[in-house]
C-alpha positions in Angstrom: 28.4 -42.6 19.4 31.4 -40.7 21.3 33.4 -43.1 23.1 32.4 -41.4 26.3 28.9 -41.5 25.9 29.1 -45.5 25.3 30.9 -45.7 29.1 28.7 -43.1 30.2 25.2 -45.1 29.0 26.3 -48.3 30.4 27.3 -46.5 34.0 24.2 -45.1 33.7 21.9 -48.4 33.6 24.4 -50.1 35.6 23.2 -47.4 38.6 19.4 -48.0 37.5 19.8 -51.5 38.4 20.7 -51.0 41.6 18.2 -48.2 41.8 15.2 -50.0 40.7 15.9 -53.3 42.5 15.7 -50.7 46.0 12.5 -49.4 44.8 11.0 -52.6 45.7 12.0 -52.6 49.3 12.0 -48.9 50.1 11.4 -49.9 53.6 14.9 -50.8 54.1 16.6 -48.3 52.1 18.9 -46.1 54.9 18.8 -42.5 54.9 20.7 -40.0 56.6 19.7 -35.8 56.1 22.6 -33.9 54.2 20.4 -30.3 55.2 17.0 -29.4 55.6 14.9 -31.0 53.0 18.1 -32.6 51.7 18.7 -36.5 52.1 21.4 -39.4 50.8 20.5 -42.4 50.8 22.7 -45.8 50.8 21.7 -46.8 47.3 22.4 -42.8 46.1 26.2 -44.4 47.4 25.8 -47.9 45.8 24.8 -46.4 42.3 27.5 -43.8 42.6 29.9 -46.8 43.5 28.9 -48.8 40.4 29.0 -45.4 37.8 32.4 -44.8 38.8 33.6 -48.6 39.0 32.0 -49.1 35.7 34.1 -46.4 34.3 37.3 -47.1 36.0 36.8 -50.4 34.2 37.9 -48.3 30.8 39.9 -45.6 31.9 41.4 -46.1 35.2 43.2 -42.7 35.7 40.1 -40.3 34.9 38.9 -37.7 37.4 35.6 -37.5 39.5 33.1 -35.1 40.5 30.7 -37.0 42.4 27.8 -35.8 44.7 28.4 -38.0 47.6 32.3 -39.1 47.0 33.4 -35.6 45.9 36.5 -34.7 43.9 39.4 -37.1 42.9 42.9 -35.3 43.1 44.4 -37.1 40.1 45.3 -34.0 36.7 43.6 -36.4 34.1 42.4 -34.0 31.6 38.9 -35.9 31.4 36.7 -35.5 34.4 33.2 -36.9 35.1 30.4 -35.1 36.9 28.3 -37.6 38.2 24.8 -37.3 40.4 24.3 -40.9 40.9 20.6 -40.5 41.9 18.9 -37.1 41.1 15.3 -36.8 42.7 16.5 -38.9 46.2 13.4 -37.4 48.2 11.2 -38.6 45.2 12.6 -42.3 45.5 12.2 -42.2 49.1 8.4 -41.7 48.5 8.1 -44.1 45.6 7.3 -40.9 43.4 8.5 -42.8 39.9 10.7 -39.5 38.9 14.2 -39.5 39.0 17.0 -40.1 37.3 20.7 -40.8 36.9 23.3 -37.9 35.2 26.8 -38.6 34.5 28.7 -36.2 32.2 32.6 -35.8 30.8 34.3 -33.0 30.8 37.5 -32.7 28.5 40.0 -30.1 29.8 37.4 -28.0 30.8 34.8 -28.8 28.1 31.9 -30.6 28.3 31.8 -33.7 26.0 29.3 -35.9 26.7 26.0 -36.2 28.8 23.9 -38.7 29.8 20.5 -38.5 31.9 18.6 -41.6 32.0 14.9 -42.3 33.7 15.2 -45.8 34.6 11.0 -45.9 35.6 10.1 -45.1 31.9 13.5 -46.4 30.6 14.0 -43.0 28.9 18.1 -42.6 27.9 18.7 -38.7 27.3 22.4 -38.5 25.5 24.3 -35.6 24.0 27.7 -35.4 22.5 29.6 -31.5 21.9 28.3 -31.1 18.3 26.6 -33.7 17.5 23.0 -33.0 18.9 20.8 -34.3 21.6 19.1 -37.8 21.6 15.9 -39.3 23.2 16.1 -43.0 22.9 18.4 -42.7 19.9 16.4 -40.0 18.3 17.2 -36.7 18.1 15.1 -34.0 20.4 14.7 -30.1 20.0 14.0 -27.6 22.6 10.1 -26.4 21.7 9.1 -24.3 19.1 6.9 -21.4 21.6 7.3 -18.1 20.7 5.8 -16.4 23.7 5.1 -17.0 27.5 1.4 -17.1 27.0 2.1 -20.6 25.5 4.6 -22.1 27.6 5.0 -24.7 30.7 8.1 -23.5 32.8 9.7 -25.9 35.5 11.1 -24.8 38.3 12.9 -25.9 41.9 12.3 -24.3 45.3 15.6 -22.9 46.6 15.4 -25.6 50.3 19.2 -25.4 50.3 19.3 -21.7 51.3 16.3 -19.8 53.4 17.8 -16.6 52.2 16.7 -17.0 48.7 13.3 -17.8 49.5 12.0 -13.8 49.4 13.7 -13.2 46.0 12.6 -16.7 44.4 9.2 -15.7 45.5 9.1 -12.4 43.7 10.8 -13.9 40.3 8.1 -16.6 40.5 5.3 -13.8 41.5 6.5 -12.2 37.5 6.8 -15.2 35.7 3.7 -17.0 37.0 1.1 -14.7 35.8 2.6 -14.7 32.2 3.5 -18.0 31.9 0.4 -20.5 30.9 1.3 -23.0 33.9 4.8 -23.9 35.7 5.9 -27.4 37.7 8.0 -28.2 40.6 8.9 -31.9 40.0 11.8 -32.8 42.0 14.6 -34.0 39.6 16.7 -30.7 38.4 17.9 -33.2 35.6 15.0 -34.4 34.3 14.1 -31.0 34.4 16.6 -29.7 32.0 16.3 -32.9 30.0 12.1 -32.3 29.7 13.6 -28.7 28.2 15.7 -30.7 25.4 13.0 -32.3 24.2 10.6 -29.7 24.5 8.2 -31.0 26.6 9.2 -27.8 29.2 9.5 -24.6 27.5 12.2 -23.0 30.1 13.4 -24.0 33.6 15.0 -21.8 36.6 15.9 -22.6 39.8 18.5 -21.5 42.3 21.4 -23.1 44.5 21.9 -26.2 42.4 25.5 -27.9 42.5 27.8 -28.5 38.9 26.5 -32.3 39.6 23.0 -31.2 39.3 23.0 -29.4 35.7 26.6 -30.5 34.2 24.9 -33.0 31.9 21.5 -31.7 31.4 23.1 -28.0 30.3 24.8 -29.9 27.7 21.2 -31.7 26.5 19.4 -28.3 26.4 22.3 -26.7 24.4 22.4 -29.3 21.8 19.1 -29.4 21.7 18.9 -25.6 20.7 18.4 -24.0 23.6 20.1 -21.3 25.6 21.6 -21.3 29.5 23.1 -19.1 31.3 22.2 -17.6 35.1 19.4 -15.2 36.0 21.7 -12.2 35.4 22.3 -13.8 31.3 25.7 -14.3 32.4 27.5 -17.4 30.8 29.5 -18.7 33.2 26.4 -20.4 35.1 28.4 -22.9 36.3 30.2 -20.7 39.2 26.6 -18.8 39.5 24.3 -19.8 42.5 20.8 -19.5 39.3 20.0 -21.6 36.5 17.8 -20.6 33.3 17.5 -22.7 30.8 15.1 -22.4 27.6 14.2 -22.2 23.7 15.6 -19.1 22.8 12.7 -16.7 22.2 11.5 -18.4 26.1 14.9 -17.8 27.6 14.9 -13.7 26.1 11.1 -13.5 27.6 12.0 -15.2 30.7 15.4 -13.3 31.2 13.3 -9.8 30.5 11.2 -10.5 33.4 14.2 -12.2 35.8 15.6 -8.4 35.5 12.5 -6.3 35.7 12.9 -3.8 38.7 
């Protein structure tokens, strides 16, 4: 295992802990709304907290990307992208899906990823060139071949009104081709559920470098493709997010541009 990944995995069930032990007294969990439809939570801080104390344990002058702390200013060359608790309006509800995504980045690259579901203990890992893990064993993107077959996930765009109209007309091509499609709440699980091929593709707009950093790098060790709805790239600075097995992600982007 990439050094990383081990610091990564044990900042990861270090923030379940804390997690889980809030699930059983959601009534006093504190929350405060970030936007409409868009809450943080005092344990969302407390895991973040213990992800990047855990790390700072190890390497003391690394960088941070972190949803509710933002950017550290320090020039380390490794930086981590951290969502400490991915799905918040899910744990608010005791809806048992979300998850936890921490990944490195290496002067630019991304290195290592890490998504873990702390309900069904399910640890998602991936290392640059070494594949994509479930549990220790190694996941591919699915094997469909055409939309017919498949089970897209997607996300609603609540962040921004103004995308509503043209999410509703992408959704209005894909539905009808696609055999069914899911909205469940965690944008990492989501691309995570695409590495192992349990989702055929995924799309969704407005989602932050903290949302996808780790699960873009499962999906693409895992086989699959990304890029944004225009197939460019550089998704990372877009404000869309496709992600799929390849022959899914050509169908998917073939409708995405349709006039």
């Amino acid at each position: 295992m990439h050094p990383l990944q081990t610091i990564a995995v044990r900042a990861a069930r270090a923030a379940s802990d804390t997690i889980m032990r809030a699930t059983e007294n959601l009534d006093k969990v504190k929350a405060d709304v970030k936007g409409r439809n868009d809450f943080v939570t005092d344990v969302d801080q407390a895991a973040e907290r213990r992800i990047i104390e855990t790390i700072q344990k190890t390497h003391p002058d690394h960088a941070f990307l972190a949803e509710e702390s933002g950017e550290s200013s320090n020039n380390s060359d490794v930086q981590w992208i951290i969502d400490p608790l991915d799905g918040t309006t899910n744990f608010l509800r005791g809806m048992p899906h979300f998850s936890v995504s921490i990944a490195a980045q290496v002067k630019g690259k991304l290195e290592v990823a890490v998504v873990y579901d702390p309900v069904r203990e399910e640890l998602f890992t991936a290392s640059r060139g070494s594949g994509a893990q479930l549990n220790g064993k190694r996941i591919r993107v699915s094997q469909a071949r055409n939309l017919e077959q498949t089970l897209l996930a997607t996300g609603f765009p609540f962040r921004s009104e103004k995308q509503f109209d043209e999410y509703m007309t992408l959704f209005g091509r894909l539905y009808p081709k696609c055999g069914d499609m899911r909205r469940a709440g965690s944008a990492a699980l989501d691309l995570a559920y695409v590495a192992a091929g349990r989702f055929d593709g995924f799309w969704e707009f407005g989602l932050k470098w903290w949302d996808i950093a780790a699960g873009s790098l499962l999906v693409s060790e895992a086989g699959g493709m990304i890029s944004d709805f225009k197939g460019n790239p550089s998704f990372r600075t877009s404000d869309s997010l496709l992600a799929a097995n390849p022959k899914i992600f050509k169908a998917m982007l073939s409708h995405m541009r349709s006039k």
